[in-house]
C-alpha positions as CSV (number, residue, x, y, z in Angstrom):
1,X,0.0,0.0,0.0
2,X,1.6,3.2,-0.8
3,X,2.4,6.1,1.6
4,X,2.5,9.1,-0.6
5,X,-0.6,11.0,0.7
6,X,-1.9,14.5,-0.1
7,X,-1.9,17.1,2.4
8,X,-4.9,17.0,5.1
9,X,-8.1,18.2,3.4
10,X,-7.9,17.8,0.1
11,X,-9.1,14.1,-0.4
12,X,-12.6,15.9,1.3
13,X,-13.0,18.0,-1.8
14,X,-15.9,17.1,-4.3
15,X,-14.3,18.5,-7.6
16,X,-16.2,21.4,-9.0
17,X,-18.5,20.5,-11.5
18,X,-19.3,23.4,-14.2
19,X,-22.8,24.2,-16.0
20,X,-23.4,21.1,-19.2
21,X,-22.8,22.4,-22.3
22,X,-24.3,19.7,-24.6
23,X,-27.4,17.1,-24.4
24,X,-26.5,13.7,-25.9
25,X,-27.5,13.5,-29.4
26,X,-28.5,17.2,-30.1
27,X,-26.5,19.4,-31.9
28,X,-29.1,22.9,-31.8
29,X,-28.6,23.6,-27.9
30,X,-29.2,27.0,-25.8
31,X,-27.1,27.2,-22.8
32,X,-28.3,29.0,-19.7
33,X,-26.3,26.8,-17.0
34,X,-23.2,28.9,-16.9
35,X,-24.1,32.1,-16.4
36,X,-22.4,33.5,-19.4
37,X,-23.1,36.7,-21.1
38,X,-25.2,35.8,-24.1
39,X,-24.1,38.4,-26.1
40,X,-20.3,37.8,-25.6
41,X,-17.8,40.5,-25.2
42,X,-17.3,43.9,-26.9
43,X,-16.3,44.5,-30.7
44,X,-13.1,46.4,-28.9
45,X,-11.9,43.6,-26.7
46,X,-12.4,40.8,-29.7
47,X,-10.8,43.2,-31.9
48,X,-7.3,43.5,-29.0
49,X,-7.2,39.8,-28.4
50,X,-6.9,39.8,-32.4
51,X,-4.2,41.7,-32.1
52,X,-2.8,39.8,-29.7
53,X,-2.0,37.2,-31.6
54,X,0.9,39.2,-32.7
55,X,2.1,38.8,-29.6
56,X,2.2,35.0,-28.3
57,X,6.1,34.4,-28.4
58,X,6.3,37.5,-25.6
59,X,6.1,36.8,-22.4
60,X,3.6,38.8,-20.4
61,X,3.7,41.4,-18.1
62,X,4.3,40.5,-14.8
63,X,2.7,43.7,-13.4
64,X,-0.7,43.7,-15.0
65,X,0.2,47.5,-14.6
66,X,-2.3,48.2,-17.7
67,X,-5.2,46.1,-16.8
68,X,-4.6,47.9,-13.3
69,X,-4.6,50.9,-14.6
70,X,-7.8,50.7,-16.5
71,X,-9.6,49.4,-13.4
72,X,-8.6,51.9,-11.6
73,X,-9.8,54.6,-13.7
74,X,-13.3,53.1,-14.7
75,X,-14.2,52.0,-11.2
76,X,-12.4,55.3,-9.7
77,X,-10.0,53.0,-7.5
78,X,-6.0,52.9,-6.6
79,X,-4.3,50.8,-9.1
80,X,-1.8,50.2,-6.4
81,X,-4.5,47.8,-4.3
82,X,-5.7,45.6,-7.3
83,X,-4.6,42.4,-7.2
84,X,-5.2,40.2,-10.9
85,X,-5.8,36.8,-11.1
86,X,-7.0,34.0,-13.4
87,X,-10.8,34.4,-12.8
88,X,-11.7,35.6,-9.1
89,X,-11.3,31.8,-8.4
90,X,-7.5,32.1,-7.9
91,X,-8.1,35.9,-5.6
92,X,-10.0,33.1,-3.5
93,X,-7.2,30.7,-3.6
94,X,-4.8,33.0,-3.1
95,X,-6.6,34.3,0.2
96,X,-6.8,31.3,1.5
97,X,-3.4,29.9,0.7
98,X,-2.0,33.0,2.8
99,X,-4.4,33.4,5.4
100,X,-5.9,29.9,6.4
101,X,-4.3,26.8,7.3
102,X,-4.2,23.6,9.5
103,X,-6.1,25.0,12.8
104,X,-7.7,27.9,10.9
105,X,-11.2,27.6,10.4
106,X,-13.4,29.5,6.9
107,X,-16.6,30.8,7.3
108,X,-18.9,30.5,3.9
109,X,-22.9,30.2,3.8
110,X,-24.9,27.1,3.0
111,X,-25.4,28.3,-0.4
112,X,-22.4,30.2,-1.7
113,X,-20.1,29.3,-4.4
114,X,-18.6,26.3,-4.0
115,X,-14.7,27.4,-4.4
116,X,-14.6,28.5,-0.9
117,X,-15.0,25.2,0.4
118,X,-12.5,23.9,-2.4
119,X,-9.6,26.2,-1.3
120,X,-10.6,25.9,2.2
121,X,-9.9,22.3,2.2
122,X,-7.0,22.4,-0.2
123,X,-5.0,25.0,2.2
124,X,-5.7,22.5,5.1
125,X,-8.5,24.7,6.9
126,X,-11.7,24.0,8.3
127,X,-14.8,25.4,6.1
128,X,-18.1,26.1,8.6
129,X,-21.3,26.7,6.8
130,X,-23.6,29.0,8.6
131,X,-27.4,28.7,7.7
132,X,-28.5,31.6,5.7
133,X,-32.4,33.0,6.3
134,X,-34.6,32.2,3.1
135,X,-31.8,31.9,0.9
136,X,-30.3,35.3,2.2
137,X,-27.0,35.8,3.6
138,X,-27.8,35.9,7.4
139,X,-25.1,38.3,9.0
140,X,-26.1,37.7,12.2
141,X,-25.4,33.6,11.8
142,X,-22.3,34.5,10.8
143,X,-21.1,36.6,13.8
144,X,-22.4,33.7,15.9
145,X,-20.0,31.4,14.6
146,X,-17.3,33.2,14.4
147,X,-14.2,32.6,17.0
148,X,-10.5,33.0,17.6
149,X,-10.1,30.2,15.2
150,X,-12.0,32.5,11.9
151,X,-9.4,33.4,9.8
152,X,-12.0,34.0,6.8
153,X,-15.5,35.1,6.0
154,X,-16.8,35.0,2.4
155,X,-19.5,36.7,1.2
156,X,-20.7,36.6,-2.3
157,X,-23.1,39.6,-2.9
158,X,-25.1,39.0,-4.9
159,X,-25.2,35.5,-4.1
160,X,-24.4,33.0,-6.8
161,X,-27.1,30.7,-7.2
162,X,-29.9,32.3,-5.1
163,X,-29.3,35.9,-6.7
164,X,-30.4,37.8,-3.5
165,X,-28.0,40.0,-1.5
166,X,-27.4,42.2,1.2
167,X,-27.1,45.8,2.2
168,X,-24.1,47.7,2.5
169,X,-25.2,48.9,6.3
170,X,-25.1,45.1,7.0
171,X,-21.9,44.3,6.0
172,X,-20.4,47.2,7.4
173,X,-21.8,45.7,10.7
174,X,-20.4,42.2,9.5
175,X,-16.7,43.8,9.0
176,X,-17.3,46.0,12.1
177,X,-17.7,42.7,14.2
178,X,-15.1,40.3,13.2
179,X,-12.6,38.8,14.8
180,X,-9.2,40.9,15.2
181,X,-7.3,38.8,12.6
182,X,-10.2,37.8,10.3
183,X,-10.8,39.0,6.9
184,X,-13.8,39.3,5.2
185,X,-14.2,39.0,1.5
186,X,-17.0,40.4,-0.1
187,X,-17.1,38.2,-3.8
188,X,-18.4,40.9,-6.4
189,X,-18.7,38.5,-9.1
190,X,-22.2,39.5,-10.3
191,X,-21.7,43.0,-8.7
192,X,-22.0,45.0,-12.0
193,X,-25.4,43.5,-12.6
194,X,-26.4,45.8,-10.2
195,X,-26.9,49.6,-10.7
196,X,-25.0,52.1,-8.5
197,X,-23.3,49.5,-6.5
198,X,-19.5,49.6,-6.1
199,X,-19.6,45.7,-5.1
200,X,-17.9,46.8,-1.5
201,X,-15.3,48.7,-3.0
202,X,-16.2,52.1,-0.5
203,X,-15.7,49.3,2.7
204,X,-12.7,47.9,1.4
205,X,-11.2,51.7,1.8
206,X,-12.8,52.4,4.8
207,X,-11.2,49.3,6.5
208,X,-8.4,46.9,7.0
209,X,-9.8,43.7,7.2
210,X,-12.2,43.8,3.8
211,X,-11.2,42.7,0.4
212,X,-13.4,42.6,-2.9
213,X,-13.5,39.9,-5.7
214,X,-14.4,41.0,-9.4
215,X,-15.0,38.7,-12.6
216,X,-14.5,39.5,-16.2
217,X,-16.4,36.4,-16.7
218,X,-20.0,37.4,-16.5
219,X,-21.0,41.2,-17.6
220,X,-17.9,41.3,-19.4
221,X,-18.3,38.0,-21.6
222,X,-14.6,36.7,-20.8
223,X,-15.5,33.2,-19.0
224,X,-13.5,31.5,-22.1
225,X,-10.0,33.7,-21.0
226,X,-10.3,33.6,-17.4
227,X,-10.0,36.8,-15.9
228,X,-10.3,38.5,-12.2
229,X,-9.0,40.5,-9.9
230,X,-9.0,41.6,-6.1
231,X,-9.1,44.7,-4.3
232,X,-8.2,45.4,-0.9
233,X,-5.6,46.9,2.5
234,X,-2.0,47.7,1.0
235,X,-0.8,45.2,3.0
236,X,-3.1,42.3,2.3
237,X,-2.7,42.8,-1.7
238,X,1.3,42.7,-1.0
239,X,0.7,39.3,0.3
240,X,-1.1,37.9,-2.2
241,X,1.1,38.8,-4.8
242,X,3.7,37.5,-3.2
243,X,2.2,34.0,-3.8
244,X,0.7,34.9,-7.2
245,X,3.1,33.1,-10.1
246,X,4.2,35.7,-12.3
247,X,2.7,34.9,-15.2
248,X,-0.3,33.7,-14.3
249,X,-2.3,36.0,-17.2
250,X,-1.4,35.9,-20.6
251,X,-0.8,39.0,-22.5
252,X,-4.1,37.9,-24.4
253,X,-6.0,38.0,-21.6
254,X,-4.8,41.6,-19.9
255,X,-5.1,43.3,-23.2
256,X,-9.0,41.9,-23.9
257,X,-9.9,42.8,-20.2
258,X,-9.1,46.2,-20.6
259,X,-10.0,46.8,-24.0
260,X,-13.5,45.4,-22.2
261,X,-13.4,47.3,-19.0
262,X,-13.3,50.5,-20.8
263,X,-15.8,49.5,-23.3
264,X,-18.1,51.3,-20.7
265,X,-20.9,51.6,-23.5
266,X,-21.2,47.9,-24.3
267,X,-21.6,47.4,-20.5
268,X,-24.1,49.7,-19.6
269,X,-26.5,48.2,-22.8
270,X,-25.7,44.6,-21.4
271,X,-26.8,45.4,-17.8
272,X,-29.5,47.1,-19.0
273,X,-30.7,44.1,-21.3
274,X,-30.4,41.8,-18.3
275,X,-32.0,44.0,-16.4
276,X,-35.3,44.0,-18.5
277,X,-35.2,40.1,-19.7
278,X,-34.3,38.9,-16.2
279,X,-37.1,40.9,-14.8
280,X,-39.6,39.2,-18.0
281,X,-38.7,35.9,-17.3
282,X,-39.0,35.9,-13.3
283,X,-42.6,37.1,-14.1
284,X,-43.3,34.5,-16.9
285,X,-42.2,31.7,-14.5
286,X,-44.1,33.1,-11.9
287,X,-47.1,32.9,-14.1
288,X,-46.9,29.2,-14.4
289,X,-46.6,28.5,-10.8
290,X,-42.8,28.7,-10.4
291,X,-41.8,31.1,-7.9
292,X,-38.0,32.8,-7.6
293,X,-36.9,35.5,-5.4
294,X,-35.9,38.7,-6.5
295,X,-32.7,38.0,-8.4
296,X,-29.9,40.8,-8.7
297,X,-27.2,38.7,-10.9
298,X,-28.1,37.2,-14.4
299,X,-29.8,34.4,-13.4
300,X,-33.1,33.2,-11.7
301,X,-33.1,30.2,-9.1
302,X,-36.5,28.8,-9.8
303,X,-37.9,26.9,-7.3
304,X,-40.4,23.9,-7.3
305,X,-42.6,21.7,-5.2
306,X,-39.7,19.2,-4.0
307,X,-36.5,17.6,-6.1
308,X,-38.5,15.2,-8.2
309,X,-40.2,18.2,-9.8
310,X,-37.4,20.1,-10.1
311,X,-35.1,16.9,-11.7
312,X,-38.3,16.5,-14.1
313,X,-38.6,19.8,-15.7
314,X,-34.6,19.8,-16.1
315,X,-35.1,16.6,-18.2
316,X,-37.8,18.2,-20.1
317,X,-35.7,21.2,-20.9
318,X,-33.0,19.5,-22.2
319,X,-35.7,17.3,-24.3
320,X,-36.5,20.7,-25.7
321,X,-32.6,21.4,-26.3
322,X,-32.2,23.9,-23.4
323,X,-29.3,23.6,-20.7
324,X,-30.1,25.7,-17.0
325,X,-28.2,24.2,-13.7
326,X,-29.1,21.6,-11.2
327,X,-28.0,23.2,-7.7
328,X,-28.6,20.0,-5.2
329,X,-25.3,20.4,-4.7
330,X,-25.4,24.2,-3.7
331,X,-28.1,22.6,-0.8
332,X,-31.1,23.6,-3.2
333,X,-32.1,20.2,-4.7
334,X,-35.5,21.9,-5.3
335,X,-34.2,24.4,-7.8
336,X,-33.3,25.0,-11.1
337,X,-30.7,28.4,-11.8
338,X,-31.5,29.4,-15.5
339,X,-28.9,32.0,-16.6
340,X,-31.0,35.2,-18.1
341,X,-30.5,34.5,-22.2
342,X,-31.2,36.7,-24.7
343,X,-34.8,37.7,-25.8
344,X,-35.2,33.9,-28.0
345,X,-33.9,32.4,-25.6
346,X,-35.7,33.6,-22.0
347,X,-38.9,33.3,-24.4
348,X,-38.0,29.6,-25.2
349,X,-37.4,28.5,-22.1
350,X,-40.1,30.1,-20.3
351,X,-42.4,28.5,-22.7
352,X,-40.9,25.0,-22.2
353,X,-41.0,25.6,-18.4
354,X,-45.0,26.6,-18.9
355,X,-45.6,23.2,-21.1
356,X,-44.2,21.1,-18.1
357,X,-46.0,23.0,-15.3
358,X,-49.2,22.6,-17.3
359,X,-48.7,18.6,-17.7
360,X,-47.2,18.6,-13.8
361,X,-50.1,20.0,-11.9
């Protein structure tokens, strides 16, 4: 029997499993289990990773000081406390591989995004999962189980899958209440979804113990180039990029990120389009029976009478060539997270939804 092992933790991890992206024998699919922009990214960032291309046998920078730069200017922040990464995944990692180990203990809620748990356990730390009130963060819960032992608290606001979030007065209480050396990180993935809010950058400046998360993978359209970034205390970002490889973003990838962040135009008509189809199809599903809360990201988390319902209408959809996301493992085995499509496709599956309901009940 042999005795190379792994390091404590990591044999606990259930590998993250990503939205499907095709149904056995069917070729004309729509995909709404990702969470993807539908309508991709900008004319200007396809047209710089084209020219990018002229560029693969250099190495990147090593700095990110333009991709800095440009988020610094469009989001009015100090380029000096951003932190880039591949996706906000590896901002997550890389809090966790300074700040938690063997001992330490993560705090996440029953429903957040299942990296948390992932890094927890592959840094050796203890993940707790704290209840959360109707599928809301619950920030009292949280304070309760914190101890000398929390290390980390994360937050994703809005929540991926449940879409619901909380208000910056309650996580100023959160971050007011922590322990002395925990952090709390407030995961702005879906953050631009919502108008007028800065995804926690104002508390990030107002304190020493809070640090943001940002995607280009959503609003943006870059899921396929795997961008992110962090931003947080001086002294926290000079930690984690003394962990970060680096090289970890290809020049491809800085160059289409902030050819995209500044495409402020393309962004604002994206939001707004979620905004209004998100918004139809909550109340279309509604109208057959299928009830959601009020969803802030790009997605609605619809939710039915028990499991068997739920697994039903999923198999139906993807009779009808339509991919949305099975949660039971996000504690919701009820639910169904469809990512908000364009127009065709919100129409299409709402109707799909409505022919099961009518045959269900």
């Amino acid at each position: 029997m042999t005795k190379i092992i792994p390091q404590p933790g990591i044999m606990e991890i259930a590998p993250y499993q990503g939205g499907a992206s095709h149904v056995e024998g069917m070729t004309n699919v729509v995909k709404l289990s990702s969470n993807e922009n539908p309508f991709g990214p900008s004319e200007a960032a396809k047209e710089a990773f084209r020219k990018a291309a002229y560029e693969l046998h250099r190495y990147p920078s090593t700095d990110h000081a333009g991709l800095r730069a440009a988020i610094g200017e469009v989001h009015g922040l100090d380029p000096e406390r951003i932190v880039c990464g591949v996706g906000s995944d590896e901002i997550i990692s890389f809090l966790c591989q300074s700040y938690a180990g063997p001992g330490d203990e993560v705090i996440h809620t029953e429903h957040g995004f299942a990296m948390y748990r992932i890094s927890t356990l592959a840094n050796g730390a203890t993940p707790v999962e704290v209840r959360e009130r109707e599928r809301v963060t619950d920030v009292d819960a949280i304070l309760a189980a914190c101890n000398e032992n929390t290390r980390l608290v994360f937050i994703a606001n809005p929540n991926n899958p449940t879409g619901t979030m909380v208000g910056e007065a309650d996580l100023a209480r959160l971050a007011g209440n922590l322990p002395e050396r925990a952090l709390l990180v407030i995961d702005g993935a879906y953050g631009e979804y919502v108008e007028g809010y800065d995804s926690g950058a104002s508390l990030v400046e107002a304190r020493e113990n809070v640090v943001m998360t940002r995607t280009f993978s959503k609003l943006y359209g870059l899921g396929g180039l795997r961008v992110g970034w962090g931003y947080g205390p001086q002294h926290v970002v000079d930690v984690l990029n003394r962990v970060r490889g680096p090289f970890n973003l290809s020049h491809a990838a800085l160059v289409t990120a902030e050819a995209a962040v500044r495409d402020t135009d393309w962004a604002a008509k994206c939001r707004d389009d979620n905004t209004r189809m998100r918004a139809w199809l909550a109340e279309a599903l509604a109208g057959y029976g299928v009830a959601s809360d009020t969803s802030t990201g790009n997605f609605i988390l619809a939710r039915f009478a028990d499991r068997a319902e739920a697994e039903a209408c999923d198999a139906h959809l993807q009779s009808e060539g339509l991919i949305v996301r099975r949660v039971a493992g996000y504690n919701l085995p009820h639910c169904l997270r469809i990512t908000v499509g364009d127009e065709p496709s919100c129409r299409r599956v709402a109707h799909a939804i409505g022919q099961f309901m009518g045959r269900a009940r």
